[in-house]
N, C-alpha and C positions, 0 to 999 in steps of 0.2 A: 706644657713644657716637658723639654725629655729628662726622665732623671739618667745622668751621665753617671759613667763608670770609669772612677780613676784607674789611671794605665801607669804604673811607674817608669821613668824613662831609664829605665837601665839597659838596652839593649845595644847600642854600640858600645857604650862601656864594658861591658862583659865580653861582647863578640872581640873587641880591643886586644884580651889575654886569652884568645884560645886559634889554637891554630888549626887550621879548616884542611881535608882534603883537596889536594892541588892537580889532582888529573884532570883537571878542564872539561870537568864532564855537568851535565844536569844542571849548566849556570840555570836555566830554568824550570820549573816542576816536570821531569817525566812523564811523557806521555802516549799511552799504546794498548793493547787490550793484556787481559791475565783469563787462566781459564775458571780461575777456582768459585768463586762466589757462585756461579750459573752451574758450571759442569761437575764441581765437587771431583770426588774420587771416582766415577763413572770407570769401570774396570769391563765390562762385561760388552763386548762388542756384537753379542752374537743375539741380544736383545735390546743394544743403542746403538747399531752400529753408527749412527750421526754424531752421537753425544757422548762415546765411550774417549778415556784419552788415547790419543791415535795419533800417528801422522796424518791422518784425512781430516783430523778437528782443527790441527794446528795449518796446515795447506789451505782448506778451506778458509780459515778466518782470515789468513794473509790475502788471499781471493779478493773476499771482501772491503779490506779495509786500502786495497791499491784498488779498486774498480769502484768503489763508493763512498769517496770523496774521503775517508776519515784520513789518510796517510797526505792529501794536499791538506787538511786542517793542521795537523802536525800530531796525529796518533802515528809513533813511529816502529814502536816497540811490539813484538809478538812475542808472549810471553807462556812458557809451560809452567805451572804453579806441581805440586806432587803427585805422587804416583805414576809418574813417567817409567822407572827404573824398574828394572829387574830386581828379583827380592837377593840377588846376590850378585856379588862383582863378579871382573872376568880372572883371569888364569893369573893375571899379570898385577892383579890388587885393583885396575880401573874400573869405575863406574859404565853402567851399560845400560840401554833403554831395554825394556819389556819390550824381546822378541817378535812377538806376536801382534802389538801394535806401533809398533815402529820398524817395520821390516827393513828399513832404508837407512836406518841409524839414525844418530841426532847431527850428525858433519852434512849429511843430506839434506837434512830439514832443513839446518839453518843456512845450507845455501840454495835454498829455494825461496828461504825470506828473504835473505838479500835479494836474490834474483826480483823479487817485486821490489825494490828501491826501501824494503825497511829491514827492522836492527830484531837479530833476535834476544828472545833470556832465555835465565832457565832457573831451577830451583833444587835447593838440596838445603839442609841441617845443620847448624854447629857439631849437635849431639848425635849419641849413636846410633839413634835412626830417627828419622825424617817422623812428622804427624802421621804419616800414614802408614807407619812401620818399616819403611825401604831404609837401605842402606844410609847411615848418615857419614859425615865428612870429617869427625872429630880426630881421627888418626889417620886421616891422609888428607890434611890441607891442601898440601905443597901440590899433591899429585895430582886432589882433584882440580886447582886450580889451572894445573897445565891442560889439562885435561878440556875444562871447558873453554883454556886458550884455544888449544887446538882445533877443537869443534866448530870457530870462531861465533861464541857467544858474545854478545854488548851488552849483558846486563846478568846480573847475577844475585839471587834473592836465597838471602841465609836466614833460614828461620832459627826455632832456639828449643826443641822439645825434644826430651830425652836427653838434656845438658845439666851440670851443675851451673845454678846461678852463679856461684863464689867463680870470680876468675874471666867471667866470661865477656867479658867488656875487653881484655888482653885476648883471649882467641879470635876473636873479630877483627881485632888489631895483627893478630897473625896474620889470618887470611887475606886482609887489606893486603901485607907484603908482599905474601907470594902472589897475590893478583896482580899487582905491581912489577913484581921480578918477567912476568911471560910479557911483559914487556901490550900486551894487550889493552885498547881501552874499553875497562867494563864498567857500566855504572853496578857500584854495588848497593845493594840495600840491605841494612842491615836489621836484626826484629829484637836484639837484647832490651832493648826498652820496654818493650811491650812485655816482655817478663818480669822486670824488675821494677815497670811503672816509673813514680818520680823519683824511686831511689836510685835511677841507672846516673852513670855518670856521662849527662849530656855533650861534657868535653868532648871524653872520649869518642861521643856519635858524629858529633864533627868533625873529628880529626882524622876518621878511620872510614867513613861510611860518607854516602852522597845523597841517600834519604834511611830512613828508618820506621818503623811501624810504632805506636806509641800505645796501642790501646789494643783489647780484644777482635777481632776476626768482624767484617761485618755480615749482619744475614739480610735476605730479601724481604724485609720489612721496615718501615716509618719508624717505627716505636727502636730500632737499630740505629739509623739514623739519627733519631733522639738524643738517644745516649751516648752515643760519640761523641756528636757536637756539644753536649751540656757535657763533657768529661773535660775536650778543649778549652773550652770554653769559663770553666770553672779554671780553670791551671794555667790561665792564658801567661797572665805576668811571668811563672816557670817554665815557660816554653816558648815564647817568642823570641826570645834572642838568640836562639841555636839554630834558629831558622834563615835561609836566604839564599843565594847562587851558592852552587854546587853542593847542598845540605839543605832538607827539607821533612819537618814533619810529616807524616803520611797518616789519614787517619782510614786507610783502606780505600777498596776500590769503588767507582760509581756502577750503581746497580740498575739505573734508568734502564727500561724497556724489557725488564723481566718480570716477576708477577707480582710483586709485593709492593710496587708505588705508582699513585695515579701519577696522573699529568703534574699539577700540582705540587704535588710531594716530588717527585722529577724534576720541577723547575726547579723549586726548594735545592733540591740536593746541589745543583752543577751551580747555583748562587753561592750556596757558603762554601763548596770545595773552590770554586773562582775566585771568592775573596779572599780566603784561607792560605792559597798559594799552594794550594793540593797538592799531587799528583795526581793526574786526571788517566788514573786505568782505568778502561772498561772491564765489564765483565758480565757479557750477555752474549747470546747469540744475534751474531750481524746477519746468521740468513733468512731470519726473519721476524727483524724486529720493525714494529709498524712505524710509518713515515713520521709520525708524531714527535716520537720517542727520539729518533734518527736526529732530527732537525734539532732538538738540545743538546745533544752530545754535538752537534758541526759546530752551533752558535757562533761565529767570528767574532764577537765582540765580550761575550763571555769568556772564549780561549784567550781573545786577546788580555782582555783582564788580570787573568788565571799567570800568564804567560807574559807579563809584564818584565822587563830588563831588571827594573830597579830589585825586585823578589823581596818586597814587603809583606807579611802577612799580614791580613785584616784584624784588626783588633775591636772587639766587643765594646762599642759604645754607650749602647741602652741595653738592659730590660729590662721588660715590666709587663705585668698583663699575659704572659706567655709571646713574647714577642720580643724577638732577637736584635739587635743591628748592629752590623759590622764596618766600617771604615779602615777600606784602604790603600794606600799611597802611590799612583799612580805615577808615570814621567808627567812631565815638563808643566809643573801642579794641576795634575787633573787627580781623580778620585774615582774612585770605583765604591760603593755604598749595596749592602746586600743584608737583605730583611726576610726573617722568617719567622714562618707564626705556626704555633705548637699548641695553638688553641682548636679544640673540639669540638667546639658550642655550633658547630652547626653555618652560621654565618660570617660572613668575612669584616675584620677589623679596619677601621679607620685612625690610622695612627698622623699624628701633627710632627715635622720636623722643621726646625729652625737649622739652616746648616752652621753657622756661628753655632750655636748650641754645642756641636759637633767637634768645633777645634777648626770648621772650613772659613779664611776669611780671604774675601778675595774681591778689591773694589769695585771690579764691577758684576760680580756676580757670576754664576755657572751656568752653563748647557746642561740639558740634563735631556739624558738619552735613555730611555726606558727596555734596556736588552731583550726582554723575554716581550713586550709588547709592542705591535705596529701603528704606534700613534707616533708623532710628529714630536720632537725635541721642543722641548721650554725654555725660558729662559727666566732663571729665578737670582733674586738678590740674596744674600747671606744672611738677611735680617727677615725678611718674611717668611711665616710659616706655612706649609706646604702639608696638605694633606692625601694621604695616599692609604688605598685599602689594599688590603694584604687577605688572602682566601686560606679558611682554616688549613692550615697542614701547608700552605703555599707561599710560596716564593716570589721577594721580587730583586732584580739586580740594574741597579742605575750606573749610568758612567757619566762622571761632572767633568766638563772641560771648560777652563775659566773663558772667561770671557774677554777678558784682556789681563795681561800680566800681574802681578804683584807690583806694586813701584819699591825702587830699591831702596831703602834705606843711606 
């Protein structure tokens, strides 16, 4: 039997007394590539010129994701993360790319994303200068937000280094406005949380912001991974309720198909950011990442999951044994169930699930569709137990579709 993990039910009561961001934007988790995880701060073009930040990195990846299928899956977003800018503004106070690899400006770029039918972002600072030392945005909100209206940005990533923490939950809430005033829709993301951890006032991240970063940076490795998810995961009850349409936790971007995760640990990943209710950024190179890799990040039934209307995050049901599982709430009562195992031992675990166990009851029982494997759909009742191996460091993601209704009461 599974030992279950109480979930308190307080999450529409709370969402009840907070008043959410109403730009109509991100009713479901954003989705699109970022460069930073893979390309870092890559500066030096005359020894990457592939991999330096450019307008050839960002042209290129838009290439990619209208010609190979990621923008009909619904990766829509191309995203510049830092070290874009010039190490100083222009004559006039505005913000300005690095000369030398953005010859074409950033109004060019972004309408050549559009020009391939997707949305672009772009990235700048609360504080005085951005992570990587560029110019930050703390004394010209107003400007820079016209600013990246006018470039026509759709998404806008405010990070928080080089900021006093005291106060900064209300500068986010500036920027919100003037974002607001250019009359522009941008998804904003905001990263005060991830500064200030669970002391940030999550209100405020819903009131002002349409996702937010909650935790440390992730790297190309499992053992990163890890700790994310066990940080979620641990804090769940504090952070599920701020979650859902247009406001979403973000625990950073999917690293599939770069060097730090097998297959495995790759399935892993796109299961608990699908059940979680992500935001499903890439951040790899698409020109040449192997078909393997490719085929997780398309998954249709995983996106769809991830990408659900209702915008339920998965909630931690079990562990035990190094073995995770998450439940959750799909439309018109079906489920989505997603298991990961953090076991090393070499061999793959055989876990027993009872879906009653779970909170699943449904008389005549579920369809149960195995996303990441090509076997054929089961049909299980809520009382029998169901046994399923899970592969060290690996990932599995089910979708239950009842089998006939609930009877109404």
């Amino acid at each position: 039997m599974l030992k279950l993990i109480p979930v308190v039910p307080i999450f529409l009561h709370l969402l009840s007394q907070i008043d959410c961001l109403d730009n109509g934007l991100a009713l479901t988790p954003p989705m699109g590539w970022m460069h930073w995880e893979r390309f870092r701060c890559i500066t030096d073009c005359a020894t990457y010129p592939t991999d330096c930040i450019s307008e050839r990195l960002f042209r290129d990846m838009a290439d990619k994701m209208a010609s190979d299928g990621f923008l009909d899956a619904g990766y829509e977003y191309v995203i510049v993360d830092d070290c874009w800018l010039a190490m100083e503004r222009d004559s006039e106070g505005r913000l300005q790319p690095d000369p030398g690899r953005f010859p074409s400006g950033i109004k060019a770029l972004a309408d050549y994303v559009h020009a391939k039918g997707l949305k672009f972002g772009i990235y700048e600072d609360y504080g005085t200068k951005t992570c990587g030392g560029y110019p930050g945005s703390i004394d010209h909100l107003a400007l820079d937000a016209q600013t990246f209206a006018d470039w026509g940005v759709d998404y806008l990533k405010l990070d928080g280094c080089y900021a006093d923490l005291d106060g900064m939950e209300d500068g986010y809430a500036e920027m919100e406005a003037y974002l607001n005033q250019t009359r522009r829709p941008i998804v904003f993301s905001c990263s005060f949380p991830a500064y200030k951890g669970l002391n940030a006032n999550y209100s405020a991240a819903v009131e002002h912001c349409n996702l937010w970063r909650n935790y440390g940076d992730i790297q190309d490795s499992w053992d990163s991974v890890a700790k994310i998810t066990d940080w979620f995961s641990l804090n769940q009850v504090a952070l599920l309720p701020y979650a859902g349409p247009g406001h979403w936790n973000d625990p950073d971007m999917l690293i599939i198909g770069n060097y730090g995760l097998s297959y495995d640990q790759s399935v892993a990943q796109m299961a608990i950011w699908s059940v979680m209710a992500a935001p499903l950024i890439m951040s790899v190179d698409l020109r040449t990442i192997k078909p393997e890799f490719r085929d997780i990040l398309l998954n249709k039934d995983a996106i769809r999951i991830n990408q659900d209307v209702l915008g339920n995050p998965g909630v931690v049901k079990h562990e035990k044994d190094s073995i995770r599982l998450w439940v959750k709430e799909l439309v018109d009562d079906s489920y989505a169930i997603g298991i990961a195992s953090y076991r090393v031992d070499g061999k793959p675990y055989q876990l027993e699930i009872v879906l009653k166990d779970l909170g699943l009851d449904n008389e005549k029982g579920f369809l149960i569709k195995n996303v990441f494997d090509d076997v054929d759909p089961i049909s299980v009742s809520v009382s029998e137990p169901i046994k399923v191996l899970v592969n060290p460091t690996g990932g599995v993601l089910w979708e239950l579709t009842p089998l006939a209704k609930k009877k109404v009461k």
